[in-house]
ROPALUM-110518 format. One record per atom (N, C-alpha, C, CB): x, y, z. Coordinates in steps of 0.1 Angstrom, whole numbers, plus 2048, in hexadecimal, padded with zeros to 3 digits. Glycine has a CB too. Layout:
ROPALUM-110518
XYZ;...
//
This chain:
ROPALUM-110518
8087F4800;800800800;80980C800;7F680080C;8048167F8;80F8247F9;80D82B803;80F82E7ED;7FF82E807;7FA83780D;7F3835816;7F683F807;7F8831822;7EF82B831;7E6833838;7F782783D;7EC845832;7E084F83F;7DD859833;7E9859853;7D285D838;7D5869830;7D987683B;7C886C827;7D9886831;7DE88C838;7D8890848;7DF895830;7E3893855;7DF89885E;7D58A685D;7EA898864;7CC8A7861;7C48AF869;7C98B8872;7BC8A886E;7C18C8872;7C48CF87A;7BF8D687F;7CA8D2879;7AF8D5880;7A38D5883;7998C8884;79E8DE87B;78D8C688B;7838C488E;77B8BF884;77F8CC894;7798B387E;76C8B5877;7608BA874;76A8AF876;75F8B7881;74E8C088A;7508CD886;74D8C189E;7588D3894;7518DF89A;7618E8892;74E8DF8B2;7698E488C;77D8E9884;77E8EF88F;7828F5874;77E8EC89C;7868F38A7;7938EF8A6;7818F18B4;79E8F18A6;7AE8F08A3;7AE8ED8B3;7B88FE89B;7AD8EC8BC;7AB8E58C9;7AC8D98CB;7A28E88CE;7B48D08C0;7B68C18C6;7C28BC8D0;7B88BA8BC;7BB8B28DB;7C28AD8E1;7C589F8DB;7BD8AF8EB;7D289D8E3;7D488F8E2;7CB8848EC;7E288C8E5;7C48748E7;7BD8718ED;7C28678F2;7B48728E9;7C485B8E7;7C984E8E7;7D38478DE;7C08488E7;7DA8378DD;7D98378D5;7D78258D1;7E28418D2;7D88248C6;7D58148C1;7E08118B6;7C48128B8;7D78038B0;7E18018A4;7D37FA898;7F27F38AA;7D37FC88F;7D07F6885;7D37E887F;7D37FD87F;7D07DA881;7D67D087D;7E57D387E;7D27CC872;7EA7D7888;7FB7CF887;7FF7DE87E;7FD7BB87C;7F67E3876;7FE7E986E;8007FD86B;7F97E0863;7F680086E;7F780E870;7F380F881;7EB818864;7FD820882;7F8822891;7EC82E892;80582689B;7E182A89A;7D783889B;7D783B8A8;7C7836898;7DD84B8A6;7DA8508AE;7CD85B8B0;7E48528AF;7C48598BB;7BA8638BB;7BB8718C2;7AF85E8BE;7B687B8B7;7B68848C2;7A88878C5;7BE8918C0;7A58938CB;7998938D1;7958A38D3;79A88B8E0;78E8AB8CF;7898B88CA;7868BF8DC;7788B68BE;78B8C48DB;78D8CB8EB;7798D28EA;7A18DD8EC;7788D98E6;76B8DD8DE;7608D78DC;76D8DF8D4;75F8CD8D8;7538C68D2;7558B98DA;7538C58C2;7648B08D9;7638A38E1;76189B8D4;7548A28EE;76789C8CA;7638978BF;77088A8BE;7618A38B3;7718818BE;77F8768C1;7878708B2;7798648CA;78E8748AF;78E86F89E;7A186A89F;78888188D;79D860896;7AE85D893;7B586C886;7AF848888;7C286F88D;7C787688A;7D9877886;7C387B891;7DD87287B;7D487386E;7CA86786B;7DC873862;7C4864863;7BB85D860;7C1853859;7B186485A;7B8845857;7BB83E84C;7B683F83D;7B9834851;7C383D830;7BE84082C;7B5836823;7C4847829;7AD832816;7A082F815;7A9822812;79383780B;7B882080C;7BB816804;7BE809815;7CA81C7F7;7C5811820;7C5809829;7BA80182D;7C980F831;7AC80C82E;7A0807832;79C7F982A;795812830;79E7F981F;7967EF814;7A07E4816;7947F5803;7AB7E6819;7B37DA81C;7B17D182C;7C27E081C;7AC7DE836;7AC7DA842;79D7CE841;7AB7E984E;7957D7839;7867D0836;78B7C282F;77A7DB82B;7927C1826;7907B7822;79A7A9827;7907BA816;7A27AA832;7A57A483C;79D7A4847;7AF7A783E;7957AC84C;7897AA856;77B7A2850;7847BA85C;77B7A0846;773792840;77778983B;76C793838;78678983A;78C77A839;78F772847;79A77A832;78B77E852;78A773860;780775868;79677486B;77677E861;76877D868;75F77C85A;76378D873;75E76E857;75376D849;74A76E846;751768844;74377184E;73477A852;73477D85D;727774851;729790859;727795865;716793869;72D7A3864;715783867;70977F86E;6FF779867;705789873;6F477086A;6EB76A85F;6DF76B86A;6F075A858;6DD75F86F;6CE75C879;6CA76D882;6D374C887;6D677088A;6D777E891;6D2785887;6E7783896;6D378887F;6D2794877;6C979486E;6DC797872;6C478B86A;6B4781868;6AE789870;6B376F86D;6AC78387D;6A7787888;6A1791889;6AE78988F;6AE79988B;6AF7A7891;6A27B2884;6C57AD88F;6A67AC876;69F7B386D;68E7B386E;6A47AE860;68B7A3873;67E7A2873;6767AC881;67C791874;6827AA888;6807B6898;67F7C3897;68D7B78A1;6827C988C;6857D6887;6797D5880;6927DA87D;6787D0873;6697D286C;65A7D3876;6677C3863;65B7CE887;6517D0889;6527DE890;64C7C4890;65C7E4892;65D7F2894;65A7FB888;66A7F4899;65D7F987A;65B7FC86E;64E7FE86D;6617F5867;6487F6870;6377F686A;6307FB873;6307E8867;6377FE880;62D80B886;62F818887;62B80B893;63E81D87D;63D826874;63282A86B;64682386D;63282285F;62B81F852;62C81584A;62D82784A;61D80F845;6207FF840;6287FC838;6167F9839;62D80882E;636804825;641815822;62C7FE815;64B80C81E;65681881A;663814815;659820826;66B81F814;67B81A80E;68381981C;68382A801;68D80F81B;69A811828;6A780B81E;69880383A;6B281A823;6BF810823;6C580E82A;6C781281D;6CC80482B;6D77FF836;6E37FF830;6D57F283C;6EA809836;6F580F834;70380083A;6F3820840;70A7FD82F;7117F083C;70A7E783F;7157F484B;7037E4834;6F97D6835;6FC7C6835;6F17D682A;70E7C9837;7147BA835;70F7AE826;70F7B2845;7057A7829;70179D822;6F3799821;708793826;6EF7A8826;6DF7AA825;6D37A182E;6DB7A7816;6D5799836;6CD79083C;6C679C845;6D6783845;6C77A684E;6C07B3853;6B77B5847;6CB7C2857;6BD7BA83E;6B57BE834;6AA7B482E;6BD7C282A;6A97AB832;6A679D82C;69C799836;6B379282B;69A799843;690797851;6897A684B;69A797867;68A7B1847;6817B7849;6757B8837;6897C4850;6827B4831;67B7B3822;66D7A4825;68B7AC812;67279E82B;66879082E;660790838;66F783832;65C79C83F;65479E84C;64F7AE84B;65F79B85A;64E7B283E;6467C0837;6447C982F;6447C683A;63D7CE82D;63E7D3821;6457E0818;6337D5821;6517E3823;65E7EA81F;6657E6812;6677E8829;6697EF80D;6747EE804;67D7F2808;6737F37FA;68B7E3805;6987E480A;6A47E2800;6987DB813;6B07ED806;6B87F07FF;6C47F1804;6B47FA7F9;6D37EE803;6DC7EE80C;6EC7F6801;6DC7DD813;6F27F980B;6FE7F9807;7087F380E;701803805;7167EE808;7247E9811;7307EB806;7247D6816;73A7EC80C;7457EA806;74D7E0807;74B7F1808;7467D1808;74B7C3808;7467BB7FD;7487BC814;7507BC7F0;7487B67E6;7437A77E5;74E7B87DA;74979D7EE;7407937EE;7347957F7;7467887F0;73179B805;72579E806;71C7A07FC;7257A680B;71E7B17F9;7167B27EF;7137AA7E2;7187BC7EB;71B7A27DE;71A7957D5;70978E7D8;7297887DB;70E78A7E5;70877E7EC;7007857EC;70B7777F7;6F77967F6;6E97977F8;6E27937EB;6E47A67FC;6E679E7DF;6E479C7CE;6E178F7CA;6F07A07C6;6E97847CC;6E677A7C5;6DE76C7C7;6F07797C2;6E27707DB;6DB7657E2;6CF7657E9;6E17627EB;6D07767F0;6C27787F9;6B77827F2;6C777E809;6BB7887E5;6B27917DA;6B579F7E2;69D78E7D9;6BE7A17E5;6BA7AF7EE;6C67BA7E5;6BE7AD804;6C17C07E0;6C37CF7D9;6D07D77E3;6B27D97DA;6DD7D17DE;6EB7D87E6;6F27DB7DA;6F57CC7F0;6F47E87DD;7007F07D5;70E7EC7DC;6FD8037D5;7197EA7D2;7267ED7DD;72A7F77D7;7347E47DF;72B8007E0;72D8107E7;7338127F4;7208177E8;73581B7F5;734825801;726832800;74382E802;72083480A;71883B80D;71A84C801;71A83C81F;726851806;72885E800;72D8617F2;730863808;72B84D7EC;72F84B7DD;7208497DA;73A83E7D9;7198467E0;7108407D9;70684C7D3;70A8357E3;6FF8447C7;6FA8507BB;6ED8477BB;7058507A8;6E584E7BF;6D584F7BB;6CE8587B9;6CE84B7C0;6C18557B2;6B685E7B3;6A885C7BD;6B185E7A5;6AD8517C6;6A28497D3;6A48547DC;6A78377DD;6928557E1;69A85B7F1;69484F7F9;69586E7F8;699851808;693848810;68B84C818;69A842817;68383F821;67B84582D;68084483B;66D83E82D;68C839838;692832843;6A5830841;689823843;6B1839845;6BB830841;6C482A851;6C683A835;6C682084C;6CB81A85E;6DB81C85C;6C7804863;6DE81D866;6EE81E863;6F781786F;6F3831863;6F980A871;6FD80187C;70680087F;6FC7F787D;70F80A889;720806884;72580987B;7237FB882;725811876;72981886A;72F824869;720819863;72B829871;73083E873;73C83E877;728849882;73C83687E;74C838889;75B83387D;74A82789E;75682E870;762826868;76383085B;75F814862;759837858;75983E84E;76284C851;74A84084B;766856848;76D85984A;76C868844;774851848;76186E84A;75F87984B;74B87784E;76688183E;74E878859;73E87885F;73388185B;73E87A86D;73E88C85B;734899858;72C897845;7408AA858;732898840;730892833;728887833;73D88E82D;72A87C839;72086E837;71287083A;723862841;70F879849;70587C84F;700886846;70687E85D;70589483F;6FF898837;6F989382A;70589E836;6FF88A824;6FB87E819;6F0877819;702874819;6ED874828;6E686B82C;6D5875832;6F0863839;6DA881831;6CC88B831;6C788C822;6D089B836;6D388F81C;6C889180F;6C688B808;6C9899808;6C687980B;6BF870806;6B486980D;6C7868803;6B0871819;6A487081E;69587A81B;6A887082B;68E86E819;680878818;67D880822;674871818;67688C820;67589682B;66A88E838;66D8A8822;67288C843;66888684F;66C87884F;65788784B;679876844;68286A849;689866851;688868844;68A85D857;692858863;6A1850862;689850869;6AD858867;6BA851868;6B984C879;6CA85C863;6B983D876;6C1831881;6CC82E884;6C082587E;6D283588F;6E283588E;6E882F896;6E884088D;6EE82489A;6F781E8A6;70581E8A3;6F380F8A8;71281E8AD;71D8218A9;72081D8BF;71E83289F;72D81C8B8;72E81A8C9;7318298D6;73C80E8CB;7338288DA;7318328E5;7428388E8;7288288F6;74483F8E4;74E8488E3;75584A8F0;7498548DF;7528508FC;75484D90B;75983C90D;745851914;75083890B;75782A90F;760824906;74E81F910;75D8228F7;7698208F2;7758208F4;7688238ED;7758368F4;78283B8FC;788838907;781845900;781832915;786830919;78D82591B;78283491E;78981A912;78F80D90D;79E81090B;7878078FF;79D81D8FE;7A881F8F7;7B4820906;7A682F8EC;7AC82A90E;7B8830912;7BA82C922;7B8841910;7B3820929;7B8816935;7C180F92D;7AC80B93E;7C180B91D;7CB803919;7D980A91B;7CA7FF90C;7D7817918;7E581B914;7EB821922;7E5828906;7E582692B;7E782493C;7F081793C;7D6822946;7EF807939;7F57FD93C;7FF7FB930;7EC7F3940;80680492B;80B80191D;8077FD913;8117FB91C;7FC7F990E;7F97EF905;7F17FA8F8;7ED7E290D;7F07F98EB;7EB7FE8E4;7E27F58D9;7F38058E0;7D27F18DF;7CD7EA8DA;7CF7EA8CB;7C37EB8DE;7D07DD8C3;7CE7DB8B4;7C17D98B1;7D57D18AF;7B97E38AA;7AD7E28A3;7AC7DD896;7A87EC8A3;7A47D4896;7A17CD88C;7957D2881;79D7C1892;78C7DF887;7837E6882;7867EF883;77A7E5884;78A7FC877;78D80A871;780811880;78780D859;782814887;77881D892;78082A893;7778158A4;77D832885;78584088B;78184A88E;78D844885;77684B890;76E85589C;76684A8A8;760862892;7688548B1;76184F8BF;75485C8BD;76D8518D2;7508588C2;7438678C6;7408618CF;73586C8BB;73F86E8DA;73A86F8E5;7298718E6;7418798EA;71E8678EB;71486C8E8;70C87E8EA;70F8628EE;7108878EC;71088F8EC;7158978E0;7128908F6;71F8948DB;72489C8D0;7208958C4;73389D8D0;71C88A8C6;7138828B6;7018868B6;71486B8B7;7028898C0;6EF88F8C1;6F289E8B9;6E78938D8;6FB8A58BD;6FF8B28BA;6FE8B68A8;70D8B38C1;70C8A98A8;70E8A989A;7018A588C;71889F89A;6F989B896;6EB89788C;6E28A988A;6DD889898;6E08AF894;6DB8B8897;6E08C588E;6DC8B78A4;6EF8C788E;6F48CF885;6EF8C9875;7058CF889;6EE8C3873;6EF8BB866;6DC8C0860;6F28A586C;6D58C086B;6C98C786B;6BC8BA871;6C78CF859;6C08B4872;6BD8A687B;6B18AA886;6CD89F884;6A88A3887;69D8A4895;6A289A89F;68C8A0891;6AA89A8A6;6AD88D8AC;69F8888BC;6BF8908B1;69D87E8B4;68F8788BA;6928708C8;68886C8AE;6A18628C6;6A085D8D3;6AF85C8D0;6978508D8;6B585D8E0;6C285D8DD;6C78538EF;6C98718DA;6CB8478EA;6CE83F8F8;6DD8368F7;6C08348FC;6E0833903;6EB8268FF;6EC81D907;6F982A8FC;6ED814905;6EC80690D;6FA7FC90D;6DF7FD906;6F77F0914;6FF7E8916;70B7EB91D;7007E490C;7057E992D;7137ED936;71E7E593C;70E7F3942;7197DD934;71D7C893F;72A7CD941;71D7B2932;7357D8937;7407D4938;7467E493E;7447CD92A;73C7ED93E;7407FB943;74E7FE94F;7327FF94A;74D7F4959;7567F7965;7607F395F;7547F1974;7617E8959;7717E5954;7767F2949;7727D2949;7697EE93A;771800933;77680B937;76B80892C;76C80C948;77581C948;77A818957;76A82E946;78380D954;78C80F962;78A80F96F;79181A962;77C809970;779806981;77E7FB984;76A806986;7837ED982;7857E5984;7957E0984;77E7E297F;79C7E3991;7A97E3991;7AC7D698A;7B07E59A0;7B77D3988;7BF7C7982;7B77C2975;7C27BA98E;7AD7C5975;7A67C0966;7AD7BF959;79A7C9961;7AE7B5953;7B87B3945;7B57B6939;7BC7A6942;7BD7C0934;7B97C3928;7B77BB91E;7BF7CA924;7AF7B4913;7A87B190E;7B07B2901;79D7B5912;7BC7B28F8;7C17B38EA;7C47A48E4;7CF7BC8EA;7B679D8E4;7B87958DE;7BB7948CF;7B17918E1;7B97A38C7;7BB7A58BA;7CB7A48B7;7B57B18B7;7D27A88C4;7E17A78BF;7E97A08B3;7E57A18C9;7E27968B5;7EA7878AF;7E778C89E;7E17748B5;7DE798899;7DC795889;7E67A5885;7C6794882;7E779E87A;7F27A5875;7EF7A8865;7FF79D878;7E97B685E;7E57BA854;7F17B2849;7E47CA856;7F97AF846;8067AE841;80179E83B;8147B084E;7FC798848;7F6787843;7EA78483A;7F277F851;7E6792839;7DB78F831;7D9795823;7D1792839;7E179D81F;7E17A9811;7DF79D806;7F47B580E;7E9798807;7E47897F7;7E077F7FC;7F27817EC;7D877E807;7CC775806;7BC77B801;7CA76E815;7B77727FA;7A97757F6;79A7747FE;7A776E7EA;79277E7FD;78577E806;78176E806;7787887FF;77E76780F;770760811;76576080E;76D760819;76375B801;75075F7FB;746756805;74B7567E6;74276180D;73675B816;72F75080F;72B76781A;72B748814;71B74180D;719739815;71A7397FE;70C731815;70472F818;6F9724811;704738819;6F7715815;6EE70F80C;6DF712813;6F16FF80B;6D970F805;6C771180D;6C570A813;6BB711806;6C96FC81D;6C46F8826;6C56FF830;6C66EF828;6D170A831;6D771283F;6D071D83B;6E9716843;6C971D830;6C172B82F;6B6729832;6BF732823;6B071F834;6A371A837;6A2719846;6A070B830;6AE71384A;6B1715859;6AD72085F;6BD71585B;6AF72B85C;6B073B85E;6A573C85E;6B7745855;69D73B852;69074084B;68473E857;68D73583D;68872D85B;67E726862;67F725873;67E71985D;68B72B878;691728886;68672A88E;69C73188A;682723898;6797288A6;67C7398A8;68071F8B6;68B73D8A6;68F7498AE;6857568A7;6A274C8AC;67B75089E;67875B896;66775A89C;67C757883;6657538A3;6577568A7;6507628A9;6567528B0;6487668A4;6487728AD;6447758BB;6427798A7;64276F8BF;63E76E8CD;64D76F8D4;63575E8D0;6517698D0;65F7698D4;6687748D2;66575F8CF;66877B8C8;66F7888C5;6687958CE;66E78B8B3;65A7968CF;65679C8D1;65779F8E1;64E79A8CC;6597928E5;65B7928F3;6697948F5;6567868FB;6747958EF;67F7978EE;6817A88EF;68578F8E2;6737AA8E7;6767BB8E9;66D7C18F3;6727C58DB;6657BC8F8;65F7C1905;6687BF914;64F7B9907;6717B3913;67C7B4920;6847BF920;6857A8921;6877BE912;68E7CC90D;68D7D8913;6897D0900;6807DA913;6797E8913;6757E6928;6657E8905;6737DC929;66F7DC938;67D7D8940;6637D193C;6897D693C;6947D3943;69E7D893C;6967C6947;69E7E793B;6A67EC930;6B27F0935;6A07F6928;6BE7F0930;6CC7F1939;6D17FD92E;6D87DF93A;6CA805931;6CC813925;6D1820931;6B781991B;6DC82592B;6DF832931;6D9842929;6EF831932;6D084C92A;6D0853922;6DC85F925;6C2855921;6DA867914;6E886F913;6ED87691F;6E587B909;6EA87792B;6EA87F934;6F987593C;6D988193B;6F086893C;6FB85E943;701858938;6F685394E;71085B933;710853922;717848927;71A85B913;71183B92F;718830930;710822928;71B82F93F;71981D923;711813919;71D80F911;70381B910;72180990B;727801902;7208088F0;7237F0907;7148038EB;70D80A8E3;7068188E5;7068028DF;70781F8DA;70182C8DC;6F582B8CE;70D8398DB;6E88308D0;6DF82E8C5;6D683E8C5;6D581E8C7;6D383E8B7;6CF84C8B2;6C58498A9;6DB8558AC;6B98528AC;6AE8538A6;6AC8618A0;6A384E8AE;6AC864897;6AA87188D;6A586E883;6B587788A;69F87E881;696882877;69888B86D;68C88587C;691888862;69589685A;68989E858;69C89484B;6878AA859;6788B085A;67D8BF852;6718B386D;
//
């Protein structure tokens, strides 16, 4: 590769306050080092310099030669779980899913209503596979490449903000391909905790190796901000999952840091070739037909949810995931 970063930064993406601090730092597969800084101003956390797009597509395509899917039955699931949230929107409409892996999300909700579904990724055997196996309508793109004349009613974005590489830009993109009174779904992980992952590591010497491009943190407060600047209604804004909170931010003396990624090394993987997911139709039928899809069963999966909910709102930002409900009006 010629070119591993691109140029350093010397302002803020957000708010261009020239007020950066140093935050943390990591490593990229074995092979580039990120360091983040962090916008004294806004709180905005970004690797500095950045990676540049040719490292990313390499890092990606070694992060699916050892994770060969990012999910089937789960994500099945999860879609048919979503569609019953969908339909008390409106019976029918457009969604994209931004980072749709291999379309099975997109796929639980195309088979459980009367939505129209549409995805994008930048993993060309994914998108191979949604296209040819499960019917589901995937461009390979990136979001701020992508060229249409659609707008939506719905675009989800799962993990996705925090790798892309200029937020401001994506989230603008992602307005004006929404119908006016459209709704962006946004999850990403929680900036505060992350960080503090980053930086109890580097307190004990260690500089975790990431295996996933994560080069902005957002703090839930400064990603509510940023939707909002963008011209966004932001509707619900929470974050959950604390199981692991005292260890990320350092309450738990002697607790061991956790770099099990150490051992991979970008270098082992450049001339090896992707893994073409697949899949026979008996393991698709499997999926199709599982108990886990009852609804009785999903449904009650979302009412414990809702009655035993381990959610912090923006006020307290402790959670592992951070999730965002916005509008465009």
């Amino acid at each position: 590769m010629n070119n591993i970063y691109q140029k350093k930064v010397r302002e803020c993406y957000y708010c261009k306050s020239k007020d950066l601090i140093e935050h943390s730092k990591a490593t990229y597969w074995n092979y580039a080092d990120l360091n983040y800084e962090e916008c004294a101003n806004c709180g905005l956390i970004f690797a500095n310099p950045m990676l540049s797009l040719e490292t990313i597509i390499f890092g990606n395509k070694a992060l699916n030669i050892v994770h060969t899917s990012r999910g089937t039955l789960n994500q099945y699931k999860g879609g048919k779980q979503f569609s019953f949230w969908l339909n008390k929107i409106k019976n029918y409409g457009t969604i994209l899913d931004v980072g749709c892996a291999e379309g099975f999300f997109l796929k639980g909700i195309a088979d459980h209503s009367d939505w129209s579904v549409e995805g994008i990724d930048i993993i060309q055997s994914a998108v191979d596979f949604a296209n040819n196996i499960l019917g589901i309508k995937v461009y390979f793109t990136t979001l701020e490449d992508f060229k249409t004349e659609k707008k939506y009613d719905l675009i989800r974005i799962n993990n996705v903000i925090e790798h892309c590489l200029n937020p401001i830009l994506f989230l603008k993109k992602s307005y004006t391909l929404l119908n006016n009174n459209g709704f962006v779904w946004c999850s990403t992980p929680n900036g505060i905790q992350d960080g503090a992952v980053l930086k109890n590591a580097n307190k004990r010497g260690i500089k975790l190796n990431l295996l996933e491009n994560h080069l902005f943190l957002y703090k839930p407060k400064t990603l509510k901000e940023i939707f909002r600047s963008i011209g966004f209604t932001v509707i619900k804004s929470y974050c959950e999952g604390i199981k692991h909170s005292l260890k990320d931010f350092g309450l738990i003396p002697f607790s061991k840091i956790d770099n099990n990624n150490s051992k991979f090394f970008l270098s082992d993987y450049i001339y090896k070739e992707n893994i073409i997911f697949s899949i026979t139709d008996k393991e698709l039928n499997e999926i199709y037909n599982s108990s886990d899809l009852k609804n009785y069963k999903l449904k009650l999966d979302i009412f414990l949810k809702k009655l035993f909910p381990i959610k912090m709102f923006w006020g307290i930002s402790v959670g592992h995931q951070q999730f965002i409900l916005a509008q465009k009006k």
